[in-house]
N, C-alpha and C positions, 0 to 999 in steps of 0.2 A: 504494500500500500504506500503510496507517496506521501510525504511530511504536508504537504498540503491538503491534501483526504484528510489527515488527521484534525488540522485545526478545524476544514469545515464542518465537521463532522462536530467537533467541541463545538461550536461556535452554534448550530444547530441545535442540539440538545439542551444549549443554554436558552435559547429562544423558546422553545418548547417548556420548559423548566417556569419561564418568565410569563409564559401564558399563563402555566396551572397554577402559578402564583396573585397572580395577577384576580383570577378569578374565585380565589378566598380572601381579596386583602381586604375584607371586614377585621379577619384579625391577624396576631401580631405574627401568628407562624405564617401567616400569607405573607406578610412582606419579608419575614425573612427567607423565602424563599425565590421571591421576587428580587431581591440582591441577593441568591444563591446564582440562580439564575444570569442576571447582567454580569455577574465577577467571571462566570464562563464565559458571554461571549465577549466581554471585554480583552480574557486570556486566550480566547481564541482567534481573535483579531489580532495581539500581539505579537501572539506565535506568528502568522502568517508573513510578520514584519520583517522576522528574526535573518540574517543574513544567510545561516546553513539553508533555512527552505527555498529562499530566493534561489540559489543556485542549483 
């Protein structure tokens, strides 16, 4: 699999993550999931930066 499959793949799940959080944030475990959520694709957007994938 390519270093890139992997970020998208992180970066996906975190989106998904962000949904089903999203649609509890009445309460507190919703939002923290909801920034479980954004810290993946934010880490998966990072990765994708990282010089080793680029090349």
């Amino acid at each position: 699999m390519k270093s890139t499959t992997t970020s998208w793949i992180v970066t996906g799940l975190g989106a998904v993550v962000s949904g089903l959080g999203a649609t509890m944030r009445r309460s507190r475990l919703g939002s923290g999931i909801i920034g479980f959520g954004l810290a993946h694709v934010v880490l998966g957007m990072l990765d994708m930066l990282r010089p080793t994938v680029n090349k």
